[in-house]
N, C-alpha and C positions, 0 to 999 in steps of 0.2 A: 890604853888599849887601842885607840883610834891609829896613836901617832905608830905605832907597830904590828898596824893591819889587823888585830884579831875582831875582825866586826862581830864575830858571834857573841863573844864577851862585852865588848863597850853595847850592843845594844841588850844584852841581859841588866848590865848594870847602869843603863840612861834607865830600863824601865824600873827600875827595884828605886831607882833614885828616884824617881815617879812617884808611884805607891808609895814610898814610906812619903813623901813629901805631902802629898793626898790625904794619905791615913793622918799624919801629925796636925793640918789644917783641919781637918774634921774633928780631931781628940781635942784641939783646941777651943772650936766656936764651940762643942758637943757641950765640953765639960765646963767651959770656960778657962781655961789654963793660958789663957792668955796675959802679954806685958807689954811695956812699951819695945822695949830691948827687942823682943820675940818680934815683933811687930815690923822691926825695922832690920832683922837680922837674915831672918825670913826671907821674905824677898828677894834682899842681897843675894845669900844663897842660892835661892834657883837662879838667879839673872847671870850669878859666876858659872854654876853649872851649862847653861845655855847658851851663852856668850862663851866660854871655853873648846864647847862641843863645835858651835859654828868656826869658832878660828882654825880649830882645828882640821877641820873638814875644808875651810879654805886653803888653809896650808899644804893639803893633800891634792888639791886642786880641785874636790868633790862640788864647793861650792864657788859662783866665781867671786873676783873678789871686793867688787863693786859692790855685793850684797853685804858681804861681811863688813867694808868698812861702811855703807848705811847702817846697816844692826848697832854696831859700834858708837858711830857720829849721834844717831837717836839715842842711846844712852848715855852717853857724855850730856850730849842737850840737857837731856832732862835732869839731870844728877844736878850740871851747873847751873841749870836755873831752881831746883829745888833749895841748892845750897845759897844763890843771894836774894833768892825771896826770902829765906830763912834769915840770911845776916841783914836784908837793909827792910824789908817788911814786916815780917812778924813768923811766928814760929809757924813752921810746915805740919801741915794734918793731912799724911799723905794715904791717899786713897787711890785704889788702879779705875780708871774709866774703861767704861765696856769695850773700847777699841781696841784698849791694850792689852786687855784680858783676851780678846780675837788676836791679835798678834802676838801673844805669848802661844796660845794654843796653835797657831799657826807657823811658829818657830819649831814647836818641838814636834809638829808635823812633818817641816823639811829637814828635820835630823834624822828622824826615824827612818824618813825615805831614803836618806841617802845614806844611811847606814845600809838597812836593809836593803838595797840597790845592789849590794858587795857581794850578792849569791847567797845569802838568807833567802831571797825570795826573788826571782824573774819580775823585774817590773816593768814596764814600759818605759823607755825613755824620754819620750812625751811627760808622766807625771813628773818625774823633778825637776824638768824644764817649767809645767806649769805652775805648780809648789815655787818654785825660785819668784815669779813674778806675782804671786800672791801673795810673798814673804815679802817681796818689799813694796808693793801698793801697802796692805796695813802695817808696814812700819811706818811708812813716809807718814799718812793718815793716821798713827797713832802718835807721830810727833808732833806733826803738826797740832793735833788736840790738844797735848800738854802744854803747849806754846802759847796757842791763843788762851786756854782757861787759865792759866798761870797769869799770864798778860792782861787778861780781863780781869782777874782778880786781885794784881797788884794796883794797876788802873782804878777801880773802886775804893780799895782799902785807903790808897795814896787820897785821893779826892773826899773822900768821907771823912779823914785825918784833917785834912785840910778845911773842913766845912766845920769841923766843932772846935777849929781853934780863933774861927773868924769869928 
């Protein structure tokens, strides 16, 4: 809907993608209906939803495109360093730090705006300009976090490995 302008509909269905995303994490911890799969699948899911919405919004020129390849480059980062802490460390127990949980909530702030920006709603021009630099201060800040505690925790596990074999 983005890539053929009907902002009124892609921002009806970013937010139902919301809510039910919401509602299913809630029905989840609630009831416990939780798995590993779910756990990891999850995630995934919104991170495509939302990384999808930002390219595409770059691609329209909504967003520029320095952000979108930051947004991008921090999750690459993080994926590749998930994936060889997992091959040469030991198995990943992936958990969101509070940074990123601000920068996720902060991504799908500057979608909403720059959707609704398309005459949903008169916004200031000012807000998506400052939304843009607050999207990527806590992205950088939230990669950087996954860097060093990944880094820090390989760092340890490697040295602790190493201290009960001596």
């Amino acid at each position: 809907m983005l890539l053929k302008e009907h902002y009124s509909i892609a921002f009806l269905l970013f937010v139902i993608a919301g809510v039910s995303d919401a509602l299913d994490g809630f029905l989840a911890k609630h009831y416990g209906w939780t798995s590993e799969l779910g756990g990891i699948l999850d995630p995934i899911a919104d991170k495509l939803l939302l990384v999808g919405a930002i390219l595409v919004l770059g691609w329209l020129r909504d967003l520029p495109i320095w952000l979108v390849a930051l947004a991008i480059l921090r999750d690459l980062i993080i994926v590749t360093g998930a994936i060889g802490y997992h091959l040469i460390i030991e198995r990943v127990q992936a958990s969101p730090l509070f940074i990123s949980k601000i920068n996720t909530l902060v991504q799908l702030l500057l979608v909403c705006i720059a959707i609704v920006s398309h005459g949903l709603i008169s916004l200031p021009p000012w807000l998506l300009k400052t939304q843009v630099y607050i999207t990527a201060l806590t992205t950088v800040w939230s990669g950087a976090a996954y860097v060093w505690q990944w880094s820090h925790q390989a760092w340890n596990t490697a040295h602790n490995n190493s201290d009960s074999e001596n």
